[in-house]
N, C-alpha and C positions, 0 to 999 in steps of 0.2 A: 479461381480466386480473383477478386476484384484487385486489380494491377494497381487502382489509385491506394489503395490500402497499403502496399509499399513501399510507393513512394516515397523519397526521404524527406520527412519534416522539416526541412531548412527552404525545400521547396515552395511549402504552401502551408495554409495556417487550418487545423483541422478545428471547427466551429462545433461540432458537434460527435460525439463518442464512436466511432464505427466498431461492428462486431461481426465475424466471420466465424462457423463452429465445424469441424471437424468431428466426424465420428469414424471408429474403427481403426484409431492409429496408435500403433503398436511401442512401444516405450523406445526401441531405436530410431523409427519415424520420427519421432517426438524430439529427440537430442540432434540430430542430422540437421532437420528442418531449426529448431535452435539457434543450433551452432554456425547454420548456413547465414540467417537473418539476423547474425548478432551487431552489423552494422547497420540496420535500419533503426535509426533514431527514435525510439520512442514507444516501437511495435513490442507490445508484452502478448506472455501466452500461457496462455492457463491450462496444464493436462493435468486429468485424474482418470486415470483406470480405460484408458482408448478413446476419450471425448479430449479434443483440442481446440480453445477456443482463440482465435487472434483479437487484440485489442488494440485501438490506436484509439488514445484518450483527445477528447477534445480540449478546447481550447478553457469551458468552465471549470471542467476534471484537474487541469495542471494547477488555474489559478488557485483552487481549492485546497490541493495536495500541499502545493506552496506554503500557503500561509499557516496549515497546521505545524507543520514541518519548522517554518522559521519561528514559531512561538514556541513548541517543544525545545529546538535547541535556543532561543534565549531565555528563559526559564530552567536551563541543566546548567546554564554558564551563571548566570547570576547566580544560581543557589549553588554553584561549586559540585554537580555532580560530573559525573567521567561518564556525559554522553558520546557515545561512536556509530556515528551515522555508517549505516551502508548501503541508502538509497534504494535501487532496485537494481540489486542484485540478483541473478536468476540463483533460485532453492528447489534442491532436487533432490526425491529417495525413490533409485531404481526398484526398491524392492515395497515401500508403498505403492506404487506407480503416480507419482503423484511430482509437480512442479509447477512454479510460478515466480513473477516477479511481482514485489507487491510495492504498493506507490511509495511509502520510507519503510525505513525498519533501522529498527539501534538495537545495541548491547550497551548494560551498564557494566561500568566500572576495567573494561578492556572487551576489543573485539573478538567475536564468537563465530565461530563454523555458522551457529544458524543463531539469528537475531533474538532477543527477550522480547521483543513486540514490533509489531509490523503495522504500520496504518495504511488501508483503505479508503478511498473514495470512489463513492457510486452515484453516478449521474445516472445512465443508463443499466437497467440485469441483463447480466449476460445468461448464457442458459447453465453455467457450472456454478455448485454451493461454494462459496470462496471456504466458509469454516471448515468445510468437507476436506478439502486442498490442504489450509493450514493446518488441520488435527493431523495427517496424513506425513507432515511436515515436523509434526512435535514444536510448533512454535507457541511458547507459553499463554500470549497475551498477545488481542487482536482487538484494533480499535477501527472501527466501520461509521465514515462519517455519510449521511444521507440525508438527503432535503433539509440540510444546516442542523441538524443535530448529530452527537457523535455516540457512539454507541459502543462501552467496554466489554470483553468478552477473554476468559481466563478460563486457561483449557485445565479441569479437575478432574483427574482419570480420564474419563474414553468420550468426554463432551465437553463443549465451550459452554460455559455459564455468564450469563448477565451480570458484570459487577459495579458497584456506584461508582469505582476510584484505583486506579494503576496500583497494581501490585508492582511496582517497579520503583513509580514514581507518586509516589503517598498521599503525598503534600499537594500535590498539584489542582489546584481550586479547574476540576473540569468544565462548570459551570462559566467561570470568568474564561478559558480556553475558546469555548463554545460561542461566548457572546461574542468576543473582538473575531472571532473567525469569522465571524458575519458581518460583517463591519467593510463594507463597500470598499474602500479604500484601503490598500493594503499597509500603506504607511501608517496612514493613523490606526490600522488596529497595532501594530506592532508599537505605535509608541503608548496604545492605551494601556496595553496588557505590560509592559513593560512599567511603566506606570504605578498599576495597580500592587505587581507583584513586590516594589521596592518600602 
């Protein structure tokens, strides 16, 4: 394993996504190695079924995640809904074999064992299906943001389906979401979407 991968992030500023994959490791491998790494800042890990992938997101990755993140929750507070951020939390089912930590994830209306929707961003593919991981996971709704578009996906029986608009969160103009998220500046998309939505 590449030693600068885990490194602790307070250290140095990672500019670009790194990725490291694992195969053949066995679901206690996986929790061990975890549980060992739970103080390296920022190191997520994605297992399904004996493939372990390590991720240390760079420096576009965080900026991205961010700002989805701070528009979803000011958009739950202005409009008075009972968003409960739980960040990236690591989500596990020993007997799916499956675990990850995903970039935010909420529950509405009070906090949930496993989140109502978790968001993604993808700079770089790693070599694991993320939908694979989350169906495996039973998390309802999974928003995948890539090359500045965002992409809903609401898991209906045994597959994620493409949907135009959160089953969570109804109202929420994705469309205006999408534009200020692109919007260079992060202040001013926060104060444009904020703006828009009053």
């Amino acid at each position: 394993m590449n030693p600068q991968i885990l490194e602790k992030t307070e250290n140095f500023v990672v500019e670009e996504d790194r990725r490291l994959t694992l195969y053949g490791v066995t679901w206690e491998q996986y929790e061990t190695i975890r549980d060992t790494l739970d103080d390296y800042a920022g190191l997520k890990m994605i297992y399904i079924e004996g493939t372990l992938e390590f991720f240390m997101p760079g420096d576009k990755h965080e900026r991205s995640k961010k700002i989805i993140a701070r528009l979803v929750e000011l958009y739950c507070t202005d409009k008075n809904i009972r968003l409960y951020a739980s960040g990236s939390t690591t989500y596990r089912k020993k007997a799916k074999e499956k675990g990850l930590e995903p970039d935010e994830s909420y529950s509405i209306g009070e906090f949930k064992e496993f989140p109502d929707f978790a968001i993604e961003v993808i700079v770089t593919s790693g070599s694991i299906a993320l939908l694979e991981v989350y169906k495996g996971l039973e998390i309802p709704e999974v928003w995948i943001w890539r090359n500045g578009k965002l992409s809903l996906y609401y898991l209906r029986g045994e597959n994620y389906e493409l949907i135009e608009k959160s089953n969570f969160l109804p109202e929420l103009d994705i469309e205006l979401l999408v534009r200020c998220a692109n919007i260079a500046d992060q202040y001013d998309a926060v104060v444009e979407f904020r703006n828009a939505i009053r």
